[in-house]
C-alpha angles and dihedrals in degrees: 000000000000099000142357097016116214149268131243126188119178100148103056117050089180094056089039088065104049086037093062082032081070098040092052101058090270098304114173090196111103097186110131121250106284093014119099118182118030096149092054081235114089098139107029103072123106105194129166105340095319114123120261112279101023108152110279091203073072103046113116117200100182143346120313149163143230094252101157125131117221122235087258087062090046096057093054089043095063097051101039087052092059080053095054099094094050084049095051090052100053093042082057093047099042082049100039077052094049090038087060102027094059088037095106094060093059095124089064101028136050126210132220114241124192128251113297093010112125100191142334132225133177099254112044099022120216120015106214124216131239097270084078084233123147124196121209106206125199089201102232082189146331103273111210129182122197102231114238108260093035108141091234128045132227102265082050086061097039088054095052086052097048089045091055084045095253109153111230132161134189118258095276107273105345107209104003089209098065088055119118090237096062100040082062092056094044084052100049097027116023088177099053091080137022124200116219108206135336097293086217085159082058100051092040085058094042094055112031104027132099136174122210117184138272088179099153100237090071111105133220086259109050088049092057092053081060090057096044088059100048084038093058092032092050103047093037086063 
C-alpha cells in the first residue's frame, strides 16, 4: 500500500472496536463511517467534563492516531494482497539460501530463530520447543550478530558489505537509550524516564547486530554474491 499496510479484525467484535478506537485519534464513538447514531444516543451521553449532550461521534476516551488509507492505498492494497503469498514464499526461501549458505560460519556469526524454535540445521531445518507452538515467519530480513571473540566486528562487516554494494542496516535503533534523543532527555529531565536493569541484550544488539535483506525481488543469484562476500571477509580475518 506504500507504506504501514493495514489491519483487519472479523473474529472479535470487541478488538475490532478499540482497534479502529486507536486508528481514529481515540474516538469512543463505534458508529460506522456515514452513519451517526447507532446507539440512539448521540447526544445524550455525559462522558469525561464535556457538557451534557456533546456529540458523542466527537468523544475521545484515550490517545489515538490518524491512521486512515486513502482510496489510492486501498487500490494497491487490493491488488498487493492477491501477490502475498507469493511474497511470503520468496522472503522463506531468500532466508532458508542465506541460512545455508552462511552455516558454515556459525563459529563467527549467530543467526535469528523464530518464536518457539530451539535451534536449525541444514538437514532437518527448525527444532520446535515444548509449548507445541510453530512460528511462520515472513522473513522482514536476515538478521545476523557478530560472536563475541570474532576476530572482526560488526561495522567491519557492514562496511565490506556496503563497499561490494550489499545493502545492509542496523537493527532499527539498538538500545534506544544510547540514542542521542534520549541522552538529551536523561540530561534535561532525569525523571522523565527510568532504566530497569543494565540492557545488556540491547547493547549487545546495538553493537554487534546487522540485517541484510530477504525483499523478494533478490535472485539466486544476487543472494549468493552476498555469501560469497561474508564468506571471503569472514575467513580472511
Amino acid at each position: 500500500m506504500g507504506e504501514g499496510g493495514a489491519v483487519n479484525i472479523v473474529s472479535d467484535q470487541k478488538l475490532k472496536v478499540v482497534a479502529e478506537s486507536f486508528r481514529d485519534w481515540g474516538r469512543d464513538c463505534w458508529c460506522p463511517s456515514g452513519i451517526d447514531n447507532t446507539c440512539n444516543k448521540r447526544f445524550e451521553w455525559q462522558l469525561g467534563e464535556l457538557p451534557e449532550g456533546y456529540d458523542h461521534k466527537y468523544t475521545y476516551s484515550h490517545l489515538g492516531f490518524n491512521l486512515k488509507p486513502l482510496d489510492p492505498q486501498a487500490a494497491i492494497g487490493r491488488v498487493q494482497i492477491r501477490r502475498l503469498p507469493d511474497y511470503i514464499k520468496a522472503r522463506k526461501r531468500n532466508w532458508e539460501i542465506l541460512r545455508r549458505g552462511l552455516a558454515p560460519l556459525e563459529h563467527l556469526l549467530e543467526f535469528a530463530l523464530p518464536t518457539h524454535a530451539t535451534e536449525w540445521d541444514t538437514k532437518n531445518g527448525f527444532c520446535w520447543d515444548e509449548t507445541g507452538c510453530l512460528s511462520d515467519c515472513s522473513w522482514f530480513g536476515f538478521k545476523i550478530a557478530v560472536k563475541p571473540g570474532a576476530p572482526f566486528t560488526r561495522t567491519d562487516l557492514a562496511r565490506e558489505l556496503d563497499a561490494n554494494r550489499i545493502g545492509n542496516r542496523m537493527l532499527f535503533g539498538g538500545n534506544l537509550v544510547r540514542q542521542p534523543a534520549f541522552v538529551q532527555l536523561r540530561h534535561d529531565r532525569p525523571e522523565a524516564m527510568r532504566q530497569i536493569g543494565d540492557l545488556s541484550d540491547s547493547d549487545r544488539i546495538m553493537n554487534d547486530t546487522l540485517f541484510l535483506g530477504t525483499y523478494p525481488g533478490l535472485s539466486e543469484f544476487m543472494l549468493k554474491a552476498v555469501i560469497d562476500v561474508i564468506t571471503v571477509f569472514c575467513l580472511k580475518k
